[in-house]
Backbone bond lengths (Angstrom), bond angles and torsions (degrees), N, CA, C in turn:
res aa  C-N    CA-C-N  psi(-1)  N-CA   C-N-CA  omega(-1)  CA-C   N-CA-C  phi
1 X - - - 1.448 - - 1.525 107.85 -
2 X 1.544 113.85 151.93 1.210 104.87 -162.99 1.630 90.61 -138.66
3 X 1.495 130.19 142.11 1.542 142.85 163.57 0.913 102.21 -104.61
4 X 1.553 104.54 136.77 1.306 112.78 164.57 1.680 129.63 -99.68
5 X 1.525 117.05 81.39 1.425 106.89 -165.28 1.470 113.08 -71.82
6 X 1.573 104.96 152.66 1.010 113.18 175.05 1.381 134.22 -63.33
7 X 1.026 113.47 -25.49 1.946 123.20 164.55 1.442 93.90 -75.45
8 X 1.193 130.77 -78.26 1.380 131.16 -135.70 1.767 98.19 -109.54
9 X 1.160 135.99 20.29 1.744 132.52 161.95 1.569 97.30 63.47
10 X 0.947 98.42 -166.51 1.821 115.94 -158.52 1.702 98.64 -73.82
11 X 1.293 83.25 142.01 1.844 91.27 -163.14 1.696 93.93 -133.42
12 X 1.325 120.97 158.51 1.715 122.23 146.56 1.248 136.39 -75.91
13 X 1.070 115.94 122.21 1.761 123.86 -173.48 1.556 115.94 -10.95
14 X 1.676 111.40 -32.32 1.460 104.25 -148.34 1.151 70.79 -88.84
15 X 1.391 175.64 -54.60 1.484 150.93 -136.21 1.199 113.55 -80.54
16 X 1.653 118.51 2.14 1.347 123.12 171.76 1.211 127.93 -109.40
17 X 1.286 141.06 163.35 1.651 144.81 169.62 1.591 119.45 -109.85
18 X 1.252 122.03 116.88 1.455 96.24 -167.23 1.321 80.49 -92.70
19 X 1.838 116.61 172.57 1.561 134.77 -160.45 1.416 104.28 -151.18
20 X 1.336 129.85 29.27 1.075 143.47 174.04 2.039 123.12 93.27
21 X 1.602 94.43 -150.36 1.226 94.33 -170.00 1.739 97.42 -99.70
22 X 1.404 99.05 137.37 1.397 105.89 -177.34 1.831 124.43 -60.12
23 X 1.661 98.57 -22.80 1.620 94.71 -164.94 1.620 84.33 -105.13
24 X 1.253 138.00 8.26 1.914 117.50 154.23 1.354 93.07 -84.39
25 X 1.328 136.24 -14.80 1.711 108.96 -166.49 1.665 91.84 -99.08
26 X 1.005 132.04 12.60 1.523 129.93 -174.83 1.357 127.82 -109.77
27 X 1.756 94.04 -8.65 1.757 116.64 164.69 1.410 106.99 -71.53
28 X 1.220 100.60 -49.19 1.822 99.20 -166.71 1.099 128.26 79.49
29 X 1.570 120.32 176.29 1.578 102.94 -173.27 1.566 104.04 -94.84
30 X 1.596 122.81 159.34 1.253 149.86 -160.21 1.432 121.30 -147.28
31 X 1.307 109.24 81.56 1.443 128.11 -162.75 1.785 107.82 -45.59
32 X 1.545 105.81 -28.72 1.598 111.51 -158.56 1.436 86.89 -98.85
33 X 1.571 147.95 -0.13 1.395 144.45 165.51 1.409 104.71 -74.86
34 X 1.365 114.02 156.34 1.350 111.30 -170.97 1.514 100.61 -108.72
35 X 1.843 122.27 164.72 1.702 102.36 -169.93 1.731 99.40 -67.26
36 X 1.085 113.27 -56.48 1.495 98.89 -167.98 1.697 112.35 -45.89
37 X 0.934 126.40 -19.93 1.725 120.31 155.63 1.570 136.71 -79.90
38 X 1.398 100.99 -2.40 1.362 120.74 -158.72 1.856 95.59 -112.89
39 X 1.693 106.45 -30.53 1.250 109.94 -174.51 1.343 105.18 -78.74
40 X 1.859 113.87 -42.71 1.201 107.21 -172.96 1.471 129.43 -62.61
41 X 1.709 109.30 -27.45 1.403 139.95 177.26 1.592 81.71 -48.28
42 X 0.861 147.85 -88.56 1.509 179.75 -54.74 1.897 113.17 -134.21
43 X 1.160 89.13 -63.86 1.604 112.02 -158.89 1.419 105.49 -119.02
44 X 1.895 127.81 -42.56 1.303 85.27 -169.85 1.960 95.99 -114.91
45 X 1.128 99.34 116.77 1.483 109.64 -165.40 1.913 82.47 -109.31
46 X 1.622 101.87 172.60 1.281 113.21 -173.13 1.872 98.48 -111.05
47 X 1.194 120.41 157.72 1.613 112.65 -165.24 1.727 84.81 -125.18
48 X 1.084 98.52 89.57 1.582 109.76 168.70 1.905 103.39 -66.37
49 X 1.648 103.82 164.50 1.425 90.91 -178.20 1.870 85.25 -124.01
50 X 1.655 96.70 143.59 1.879 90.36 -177.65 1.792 78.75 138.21
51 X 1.784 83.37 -146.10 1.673 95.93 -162.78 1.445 98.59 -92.37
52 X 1.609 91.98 142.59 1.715 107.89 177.48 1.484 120.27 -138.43
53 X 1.180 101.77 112.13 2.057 92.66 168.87 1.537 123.02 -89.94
54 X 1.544 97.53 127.98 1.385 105.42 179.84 1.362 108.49 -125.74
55 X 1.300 120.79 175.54 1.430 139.31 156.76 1.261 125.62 -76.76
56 X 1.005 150.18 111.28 1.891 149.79 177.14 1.581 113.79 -117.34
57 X 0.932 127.74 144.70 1.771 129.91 -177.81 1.152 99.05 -141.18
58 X 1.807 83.87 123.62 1.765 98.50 173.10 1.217 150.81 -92.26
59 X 1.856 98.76 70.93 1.132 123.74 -160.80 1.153 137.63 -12.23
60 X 2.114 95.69 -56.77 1.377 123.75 -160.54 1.590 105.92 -113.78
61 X 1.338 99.45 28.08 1.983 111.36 172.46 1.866 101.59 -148.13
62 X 1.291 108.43 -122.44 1.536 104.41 -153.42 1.679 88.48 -86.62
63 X 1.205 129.73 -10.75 1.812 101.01 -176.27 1.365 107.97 101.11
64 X 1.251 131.33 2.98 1.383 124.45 164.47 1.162 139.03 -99.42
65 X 1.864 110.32 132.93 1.030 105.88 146.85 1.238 147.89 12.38
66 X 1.575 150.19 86.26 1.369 111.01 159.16 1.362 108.60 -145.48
67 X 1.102 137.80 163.58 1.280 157.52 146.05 1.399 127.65 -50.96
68 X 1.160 128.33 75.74 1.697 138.09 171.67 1.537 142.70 -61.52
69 X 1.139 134.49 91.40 1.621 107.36 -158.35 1.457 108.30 -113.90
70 X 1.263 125.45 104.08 1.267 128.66 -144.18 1.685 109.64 -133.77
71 X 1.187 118.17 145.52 1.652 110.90 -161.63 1.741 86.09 -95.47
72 X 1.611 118.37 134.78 1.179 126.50 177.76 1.255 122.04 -78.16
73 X 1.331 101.29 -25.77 1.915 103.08 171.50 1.481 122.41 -98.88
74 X 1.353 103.95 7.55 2.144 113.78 166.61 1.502 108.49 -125.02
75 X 1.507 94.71 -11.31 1.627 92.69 -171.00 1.415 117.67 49.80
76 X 1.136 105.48 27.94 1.696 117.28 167.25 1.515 110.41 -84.73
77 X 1.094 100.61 123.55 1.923 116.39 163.47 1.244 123.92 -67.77
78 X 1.853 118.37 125.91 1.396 103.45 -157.29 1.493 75.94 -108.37
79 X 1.437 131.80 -60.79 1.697 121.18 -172.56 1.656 84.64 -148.10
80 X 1.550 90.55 153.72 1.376 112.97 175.86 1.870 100.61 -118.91
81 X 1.309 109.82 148.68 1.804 107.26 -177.23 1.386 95.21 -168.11
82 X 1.439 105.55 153.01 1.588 115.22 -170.09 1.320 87.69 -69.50
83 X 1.464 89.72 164.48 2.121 97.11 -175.29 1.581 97.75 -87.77
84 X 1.005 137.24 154.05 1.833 165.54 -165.52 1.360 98.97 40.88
85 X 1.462 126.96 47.48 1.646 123.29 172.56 1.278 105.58 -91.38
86 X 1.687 121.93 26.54 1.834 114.74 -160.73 0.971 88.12 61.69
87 X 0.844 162.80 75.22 2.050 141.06 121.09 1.421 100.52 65.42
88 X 1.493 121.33 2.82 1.300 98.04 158.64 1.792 141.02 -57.16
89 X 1.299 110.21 135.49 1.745 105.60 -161.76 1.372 92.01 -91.20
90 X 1.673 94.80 150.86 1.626 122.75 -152.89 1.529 77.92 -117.50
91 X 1.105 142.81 -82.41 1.262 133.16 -171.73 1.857 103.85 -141.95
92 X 1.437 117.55 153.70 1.555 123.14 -179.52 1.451 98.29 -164.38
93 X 1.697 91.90 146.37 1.679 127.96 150.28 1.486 118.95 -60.73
């Protein structure tokens, strides 16, 4: 599988880290949630099969951030975009 970052163009997976699912890191923290609600928000997410947005950092190139939305059963890339750019798309298939 190949990303295409926006600094550095289409790269191979291994120069990346994925960092989870993009819409638990987009809740944020919530002082008035309790941890056992805050953990589950967190950790026990459901792994749908199809399209998924995640977070990946490009460890082993420029260090960014980004936002991935990628179908899990073609492993096809729908758009890649720096992470908190508004969801503006950085480049897509």
């Amino acid at each position: 599988m190949r990303i295409d970052c926006p600094f550095c163009g289409s790269r191979d997976l291994r120069e990346f880290t994925f960092l989870g699912d993009a819409d638990a890191a987009a809740g944020g923290w919530d002082a008035d949630v309790s941890p056992d609600a805050e953990a589950d928000r967190v950790y026990l997410r459901s792994n749908p099969a199809g399209r998924h947005v995640g977070h990946w950092y490009h460890e082993a190139g420029c260090r960014s951030w980004l936002t991935v939305e990628r179908d899990t059963v073609t492993h096809a890339i729908h758009s890649v975009a720096l992470a908190g750019s508004a969801g503006e798309e950085a480049s897509g298939r």
